[in-house]
N, C-alpha and C positions, 0 to 999 in steps of 0.2 A: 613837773620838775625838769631842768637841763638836762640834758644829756651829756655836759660838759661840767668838769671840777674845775676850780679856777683857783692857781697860786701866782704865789709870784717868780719871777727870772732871778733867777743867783746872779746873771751875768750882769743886768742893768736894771733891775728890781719891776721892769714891767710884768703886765700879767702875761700867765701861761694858760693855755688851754689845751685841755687833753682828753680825746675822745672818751666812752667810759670803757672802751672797750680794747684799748690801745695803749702801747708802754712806752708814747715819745710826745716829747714834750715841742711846742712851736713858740717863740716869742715873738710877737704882734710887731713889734718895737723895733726888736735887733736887727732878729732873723735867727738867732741864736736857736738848736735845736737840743735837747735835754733828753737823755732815754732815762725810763724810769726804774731805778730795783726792783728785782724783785717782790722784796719784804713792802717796798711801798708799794705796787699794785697789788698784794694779798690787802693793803691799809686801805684802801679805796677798791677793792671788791666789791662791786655790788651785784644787784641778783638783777642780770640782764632783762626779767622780764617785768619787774618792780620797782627798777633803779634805786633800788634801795637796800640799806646795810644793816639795819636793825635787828633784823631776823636772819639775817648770814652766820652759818656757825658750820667752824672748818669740821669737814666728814673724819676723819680720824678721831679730832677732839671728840664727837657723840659716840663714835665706835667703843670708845676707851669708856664711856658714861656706862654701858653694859644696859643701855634704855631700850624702848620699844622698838627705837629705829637702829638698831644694833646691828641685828641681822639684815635688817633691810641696807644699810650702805655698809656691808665686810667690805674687806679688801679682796679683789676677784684673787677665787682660785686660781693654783696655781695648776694648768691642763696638762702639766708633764705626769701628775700624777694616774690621770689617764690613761695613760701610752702605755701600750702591753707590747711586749716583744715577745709576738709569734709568729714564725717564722712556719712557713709550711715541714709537714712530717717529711724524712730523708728516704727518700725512695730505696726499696730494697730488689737487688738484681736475682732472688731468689735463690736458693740451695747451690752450693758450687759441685758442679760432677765430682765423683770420687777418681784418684789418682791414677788409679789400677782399674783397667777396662773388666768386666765380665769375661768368660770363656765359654765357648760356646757351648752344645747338647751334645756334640758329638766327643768333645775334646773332652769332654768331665764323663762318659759312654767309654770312651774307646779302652782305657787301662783296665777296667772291671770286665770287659768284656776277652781282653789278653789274660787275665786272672782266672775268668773264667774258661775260657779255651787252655791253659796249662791243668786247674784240677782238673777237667776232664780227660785230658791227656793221662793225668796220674791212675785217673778212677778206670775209666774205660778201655785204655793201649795201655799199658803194664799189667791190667790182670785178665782183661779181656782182650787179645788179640786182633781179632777179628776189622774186617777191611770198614765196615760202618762206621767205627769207633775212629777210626784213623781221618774216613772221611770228616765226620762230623767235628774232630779236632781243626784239619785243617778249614772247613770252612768259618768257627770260629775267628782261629786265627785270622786269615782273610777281612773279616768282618770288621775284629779289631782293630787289624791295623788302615783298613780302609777309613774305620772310624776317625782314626788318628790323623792321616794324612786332610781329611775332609773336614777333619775339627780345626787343623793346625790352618787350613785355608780360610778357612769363616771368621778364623780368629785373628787373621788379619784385617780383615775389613772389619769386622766386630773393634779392632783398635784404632782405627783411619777415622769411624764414624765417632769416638767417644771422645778420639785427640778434635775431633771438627766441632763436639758439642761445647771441651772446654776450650777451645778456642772465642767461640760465638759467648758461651759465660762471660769470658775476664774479656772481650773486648764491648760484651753489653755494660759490664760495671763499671769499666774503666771511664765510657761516657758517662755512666750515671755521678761517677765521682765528682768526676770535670765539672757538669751540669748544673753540679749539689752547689759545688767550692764557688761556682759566678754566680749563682742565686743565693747565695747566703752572703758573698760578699757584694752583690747588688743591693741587697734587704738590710745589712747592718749600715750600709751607705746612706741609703734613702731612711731608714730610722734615724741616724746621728742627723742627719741633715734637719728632719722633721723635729727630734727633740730639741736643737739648736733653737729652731727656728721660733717652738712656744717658748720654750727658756728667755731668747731677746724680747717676745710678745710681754710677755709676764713681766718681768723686768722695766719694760718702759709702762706698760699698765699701771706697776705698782710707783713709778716716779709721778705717775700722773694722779695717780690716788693721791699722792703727798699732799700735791696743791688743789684738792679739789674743796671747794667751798658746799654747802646746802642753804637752801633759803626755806626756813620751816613754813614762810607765809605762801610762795607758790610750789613747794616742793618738787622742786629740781635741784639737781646738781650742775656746777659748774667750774671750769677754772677761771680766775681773772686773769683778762691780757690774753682768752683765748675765744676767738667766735663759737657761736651754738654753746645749749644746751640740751637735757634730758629732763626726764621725770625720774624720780629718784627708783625707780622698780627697773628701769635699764640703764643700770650704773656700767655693767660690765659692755654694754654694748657702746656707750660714751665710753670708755676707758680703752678699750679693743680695736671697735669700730675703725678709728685714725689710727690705725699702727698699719703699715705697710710690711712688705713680706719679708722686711730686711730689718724689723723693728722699731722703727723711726715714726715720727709724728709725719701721719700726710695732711699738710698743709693745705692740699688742693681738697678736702674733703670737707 
């Protein structure tokens, strides 16, 4: 059989001849060039490897039949359904130091020990006289306050060291914050961009689903008025395949 449908010219009623694969029309005659509808290149569809239309029957039309090849020519899913948004876990800067430093051994020592060097003063000098008792208050006393003075110095460096720990805390978190906010706001970027991107995939896949024809005799699908074919079991990769990254039909494919 031809590979050529032959009508005639609106313009000067010579013939037309038009590739079978092609939506413009040449008059031999005029010169006269004619593009074809649509709806008429779906009417001269034929099954590029058969050239023939007998057994062409558009894929929606069988889908809707709920037949054997029902499942076999769906309409491709749609991949956003896919698409999981997770996002890595938010890093934790650990336990924030508490606000109020510790005090040191000697400084939480020294007041029990002044406590103690006054009872003994009560117990031992007021009823017992005697120079031992006197000593051994004053060396107390000594003690305590030596406690006090050596607690009161530890306890500043004991507060230098814990103001330097919650320093190093809020300045480790403050980065983890920063860090969190540009990876989360990199990752909902590149997610929106990504679900865009199958969203317009899906979208031109399912306009091309529209017009795709089947030929029950060589079981392929195809569109008319567009080069290549498939076998009907990689529908989704004919319908996908030509979609460029911006959703568009590549031409050059």
């Amino acid at each position: 059989m031809s590979d050529f449908i032959t009508i005639s010219c609106p313009t000067c009623g010579g013939q037309l001849q038009r590739g079978s694969n092609t939506s413009t029309y040449t008059c031999d005659y005029c010169g006269q060039q004619h593009r074809l509808r649509q709806e008429d290149i779906e009417e001269f569809g034929r099954c590029p490897v058969c050239r023939r239309n007998d057994k062409v029957e558009k894929v929606r039309a069988i889908f809707y039949k709920k037949s054997t090849l029902s499942s076999r020519l769906a309409p491709p899913s749609d991949p956003t359904k896919s698409l999981s948004y997770k996002p890595n876990q938010k890093p934790d800067a650990g336990p924030r130091p508490s606000d109020t430093s510790p005090n040191s051994v000697q400084t939480e020592l020294g007041p029990y020990v002044l406590m103690f060097a006054a009872f003994f003063f009560l117990i031992f000098y007021i009823f017992d006289k005697r120079a031992v008792g006197t000593i051994v208050f004053l060396a107390l006393l000594f003690a305590g306050i030596t406690l006090m003075i050596v607690g009161k110095s530890q306890d500043q460096q004991v507060k230098q060291e814990h103001k330097r720990l919650i320093s190093e805390w809020e300045s480790r978190h403050d980065k983890m914050e920063a860090d969190w906010v540009e990876y989360i706001e990199a990752y909902e970027k590149d997610f929106n961009q990504e679900y865009a991107l199958l969203t317009a995939k899906h979208a031109t896949a399912m306009q091309r689903y529209e017009q795709l024809y089947y030929c029950h005799r060589d079981d392929i699908v195809f569109i008319p008025g567009e080069s290549g074919h498939a076998p009907s079991d990689q529908i989704d990769e004919f319908l996908i395949g030509k979609i460029t990254k911006r959703g568009a039909q590549d031409e050059s494919s």
